[in-house]
C-alpha positions in Angstrom: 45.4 72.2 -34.6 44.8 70.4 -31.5 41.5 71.3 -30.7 40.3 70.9 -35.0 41.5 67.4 -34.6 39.9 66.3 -31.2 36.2 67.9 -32.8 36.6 65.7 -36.0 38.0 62.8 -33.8 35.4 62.4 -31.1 33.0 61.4 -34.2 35.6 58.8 -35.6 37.1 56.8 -32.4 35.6 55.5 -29.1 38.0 57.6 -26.6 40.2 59.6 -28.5 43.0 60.9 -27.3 45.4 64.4 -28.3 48.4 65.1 -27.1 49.7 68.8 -27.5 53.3 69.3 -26.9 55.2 72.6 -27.4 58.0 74.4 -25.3 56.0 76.9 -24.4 53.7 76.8 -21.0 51.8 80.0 -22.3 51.6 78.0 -25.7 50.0 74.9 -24.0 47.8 77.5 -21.4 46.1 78.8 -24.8 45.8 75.4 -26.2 44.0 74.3 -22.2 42.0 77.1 -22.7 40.6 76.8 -26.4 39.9 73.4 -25.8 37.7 73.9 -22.6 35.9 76.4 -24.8 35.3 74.3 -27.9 34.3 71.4 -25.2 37.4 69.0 -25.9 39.0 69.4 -22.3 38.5 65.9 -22.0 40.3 64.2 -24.9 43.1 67.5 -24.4 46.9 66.5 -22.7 49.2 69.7 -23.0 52.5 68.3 -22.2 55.5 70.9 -22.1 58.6 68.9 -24.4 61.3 70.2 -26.7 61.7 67.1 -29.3 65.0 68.5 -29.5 65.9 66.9 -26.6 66.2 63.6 -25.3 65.3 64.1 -21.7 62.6 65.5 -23.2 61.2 63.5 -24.9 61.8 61.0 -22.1 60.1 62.6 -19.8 57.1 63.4 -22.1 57.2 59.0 -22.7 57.2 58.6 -18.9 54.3 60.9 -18.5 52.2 59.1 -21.5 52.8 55.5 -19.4 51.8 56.8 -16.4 48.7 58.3 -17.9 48.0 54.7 -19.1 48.8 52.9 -15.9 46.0 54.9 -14.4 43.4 54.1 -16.9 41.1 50.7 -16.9 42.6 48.2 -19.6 40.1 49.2 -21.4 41.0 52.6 -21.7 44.4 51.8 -22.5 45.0 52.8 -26.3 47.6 54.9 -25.8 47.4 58.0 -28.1 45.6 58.6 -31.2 48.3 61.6 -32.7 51.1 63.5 -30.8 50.7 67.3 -32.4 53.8 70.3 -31.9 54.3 73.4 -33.8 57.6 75.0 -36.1 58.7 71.2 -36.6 59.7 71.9 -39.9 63.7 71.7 -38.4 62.6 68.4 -37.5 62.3 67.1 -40.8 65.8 68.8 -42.4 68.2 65.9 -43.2 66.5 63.6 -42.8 68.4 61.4 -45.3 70.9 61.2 -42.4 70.5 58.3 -40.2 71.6 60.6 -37.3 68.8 63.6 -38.3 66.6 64.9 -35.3 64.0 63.0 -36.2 65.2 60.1 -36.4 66.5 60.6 -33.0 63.0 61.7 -31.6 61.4 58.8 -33.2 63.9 56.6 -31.8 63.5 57.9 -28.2 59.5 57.7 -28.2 59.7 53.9 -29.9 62.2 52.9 -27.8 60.9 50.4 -24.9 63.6 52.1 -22.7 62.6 55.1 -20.4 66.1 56.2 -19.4 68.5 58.7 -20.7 71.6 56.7 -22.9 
């Protein structure tokens, strides 16, 4: 999905930008991989996270700000979509105000970068 959605965004957006996460380094390997073939490399980040956990998900934040503090202000527009796969136990409950995604959503919003 990664690599279909950096082809149809390099047409629509100045400097687009994908971030694949997963909890699985052969997982993101094979998405590196098929994005250097289908010439995306560029617009790829393959970030190892589990969005079941907070540290996580920290850690994955941290990393996206200091990908941005190395960039010109100009290139500074964060992230265009954050993509990960078998999410679909993100979204049970979610009527709950405590439901996993709510949580995950709450860590990557958040202004704070430390574990609470």
């Amino acid at each position: 999905a990664a690599i279909a959605l950096s082809k149809t965004m390099r047409h629509h957006s100045n400097s687009p930008s994908v971030i694949a996460t997963d909890v699985s380094k052969s997982a993101l390997d094979l998405t590196v991989t098929n994005a250097y073939r289908n010439g995306v490399k560029e617009m790829i980040d393959a970030i190892e996270a589990d969005y079941r956990d907070v540290a996580s998900l920290l850690e994955l934040k941290k990393t996206i700000i200091l990908s941005r503090d190395n960039t010109s202000k100009q290139d500074q527009q964060g992230f265009d979509i954050i993509i990960g796969s078998s999410l679909q136990s993100l979204f049970d409950g979610t009527q709950d105000e405590n439901a996993q995604l709510w949580l995950a959503l709450d860590t990557l919003l958040s202004k704070s970068t430390r574990v609470q």
